[in-house]
C-alpha positions as CSV (number, residue, x, y, z in Angstrom):
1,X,2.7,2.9,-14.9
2,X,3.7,0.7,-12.3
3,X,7.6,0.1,-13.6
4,X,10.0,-1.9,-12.0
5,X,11.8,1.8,-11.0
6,X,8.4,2.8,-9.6
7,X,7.6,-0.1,-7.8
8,X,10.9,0.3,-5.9
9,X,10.3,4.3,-5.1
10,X,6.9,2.7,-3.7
11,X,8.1,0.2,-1.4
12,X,11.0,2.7,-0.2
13,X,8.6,5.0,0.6
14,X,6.1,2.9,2.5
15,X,9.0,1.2,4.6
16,X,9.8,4.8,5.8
17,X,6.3,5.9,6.5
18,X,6.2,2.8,8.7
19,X,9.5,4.1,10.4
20,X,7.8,7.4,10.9
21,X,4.3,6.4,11.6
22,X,2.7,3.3,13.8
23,X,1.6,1.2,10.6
24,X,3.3,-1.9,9.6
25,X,3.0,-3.2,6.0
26,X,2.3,-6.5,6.3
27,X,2.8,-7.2,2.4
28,X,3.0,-4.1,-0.2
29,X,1.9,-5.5,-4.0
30,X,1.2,-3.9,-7.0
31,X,-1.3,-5.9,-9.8
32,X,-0.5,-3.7,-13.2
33,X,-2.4,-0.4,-12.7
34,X,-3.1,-0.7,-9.0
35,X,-1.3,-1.1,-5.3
36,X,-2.7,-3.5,-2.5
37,X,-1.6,-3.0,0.8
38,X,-2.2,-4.9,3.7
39,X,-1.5,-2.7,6.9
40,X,-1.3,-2.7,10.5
41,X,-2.3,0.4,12.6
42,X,-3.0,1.6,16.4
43,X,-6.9,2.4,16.6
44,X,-6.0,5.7,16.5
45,X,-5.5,6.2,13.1
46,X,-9.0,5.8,11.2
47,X,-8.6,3.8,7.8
48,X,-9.8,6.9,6.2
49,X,-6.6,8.7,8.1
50,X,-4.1,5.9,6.6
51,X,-4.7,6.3,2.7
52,X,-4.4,9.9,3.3
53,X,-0.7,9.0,5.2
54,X,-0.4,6.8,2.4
55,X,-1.5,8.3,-0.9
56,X,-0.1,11.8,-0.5
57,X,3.4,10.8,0.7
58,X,3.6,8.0,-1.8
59,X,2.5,10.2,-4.2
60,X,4.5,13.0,-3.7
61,X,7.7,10.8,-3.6
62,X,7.1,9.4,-6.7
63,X,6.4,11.9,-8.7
64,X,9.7,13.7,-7.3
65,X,11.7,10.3,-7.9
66,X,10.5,9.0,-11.1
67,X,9.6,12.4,-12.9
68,X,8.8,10.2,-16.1
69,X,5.3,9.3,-14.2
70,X,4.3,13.3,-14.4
71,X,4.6,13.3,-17.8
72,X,2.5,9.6,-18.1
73,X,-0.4,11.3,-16.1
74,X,-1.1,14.0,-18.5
75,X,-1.1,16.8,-15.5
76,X,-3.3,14.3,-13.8
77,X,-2.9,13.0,-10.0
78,X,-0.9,9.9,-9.1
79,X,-3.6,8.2,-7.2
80,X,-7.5,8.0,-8.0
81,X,-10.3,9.3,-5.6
82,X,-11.2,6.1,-4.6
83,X,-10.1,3.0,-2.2
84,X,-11.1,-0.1,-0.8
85,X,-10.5,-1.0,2.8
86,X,-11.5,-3.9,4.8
87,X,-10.7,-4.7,8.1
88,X,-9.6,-7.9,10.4
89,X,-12.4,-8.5,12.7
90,X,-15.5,-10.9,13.5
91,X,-16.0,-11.6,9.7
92,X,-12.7,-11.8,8.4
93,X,-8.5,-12.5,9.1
94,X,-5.7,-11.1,7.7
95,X,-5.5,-14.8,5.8
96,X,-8.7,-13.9,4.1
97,X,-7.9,-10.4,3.3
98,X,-5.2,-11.5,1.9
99,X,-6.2,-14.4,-0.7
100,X,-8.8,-11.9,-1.8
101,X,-6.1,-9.2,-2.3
102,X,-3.7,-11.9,-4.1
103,X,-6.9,-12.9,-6.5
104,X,-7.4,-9.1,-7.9
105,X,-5.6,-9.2,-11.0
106,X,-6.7,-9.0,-13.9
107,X,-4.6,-11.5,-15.6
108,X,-3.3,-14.5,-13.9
109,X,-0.1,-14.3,-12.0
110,X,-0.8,-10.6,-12.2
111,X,0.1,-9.7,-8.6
112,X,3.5,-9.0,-7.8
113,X,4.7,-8.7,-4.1
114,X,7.3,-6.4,-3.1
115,X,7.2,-6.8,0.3
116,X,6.2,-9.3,3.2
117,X,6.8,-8.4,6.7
118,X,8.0,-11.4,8.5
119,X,5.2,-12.8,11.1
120,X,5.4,-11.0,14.3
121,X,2.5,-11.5,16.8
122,X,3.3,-8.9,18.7
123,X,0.2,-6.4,18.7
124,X,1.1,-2.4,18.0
125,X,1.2,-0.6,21.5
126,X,0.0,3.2,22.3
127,X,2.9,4.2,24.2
C-alpha cells in the first residue's frame, strides 16, 4: 500500500503538521506495510495526543490524494488501532530508538527513509 505516490502524500503531510503543530519529525520511514516516525514534541502534547495529530490528518490526506488506497482498503480505515511509542529518557536516546526503528523490517534493507531532519540541538520552547 505504501507506493512511491503514497509515501510522498505522507511525508508532505507530516512536514505540514510540523508547520502547524510543535512536533518535529526527526526521520519519517515507511518498512512495506507500516510508518516509523521518530518525533519531537513540547510536554504538552501526550504521545497518546500525537498519533491522534498524526493518524487522522495523515489519513485523511491520503485517502483524498491517492483515492486508489480507498479502494485497496476494502471500506476499511487507513491506519490500524494500534501503535508503538517509546520515549527518550533514562533508558534510552534518540540513537537507540532509532537503530531499533531501522531494524523493523521484515526483509532486509526493508526500511526506506523519506525524511531526516538535519541535527539541531536546540530544545522545542513553550512560548
Amino acid at each position: 500500500m505504501f507506493t512511491d505516490e503514497v509515501d510522498q502524500v505522507l511525508m508532505d503531510v507530516c512536514l505540514e503538521i510540523a508547520k502547524r503543530y510543535e512536533i518535529v519529525f526527526l526521520e519519517i520511514g515507511v518498512d512495506r506495510d507500516h510508518v516509523h516516525f521518530l518525533v519531537q514534541s513540547v510536554p504538552m502534547y501526550s504521545p497518546k495526543k500525537i498519533v491522534q495529530i498524526l493518524k487522522s490528518l495523515t489519513a485523511r490526506e491520503v485517502l483524498k490524494r491517492v483515492p486508489s488506497v480507498k479502494k485497496q482498503l476494502w471500506g476499511g480505515e487507513f491506519w490500524t488501532d494500534g501503535y508503538f511509542v517509546s520515549t527518550v529518557g533514562k533508558h534510552g536516546d534518540e540513537d537507540m530508538i532509532s537503530r531499533y526503528v531501522k531494524n523493523q523490517g521484515q526483509e532486509e534493507n526493508a526500511y526506506k527513509k523519506l525524511h531526516k531532519q538535519k541535527r539541531n540541538d536546540d530544545q522545542l520552547t513553550l512560548w
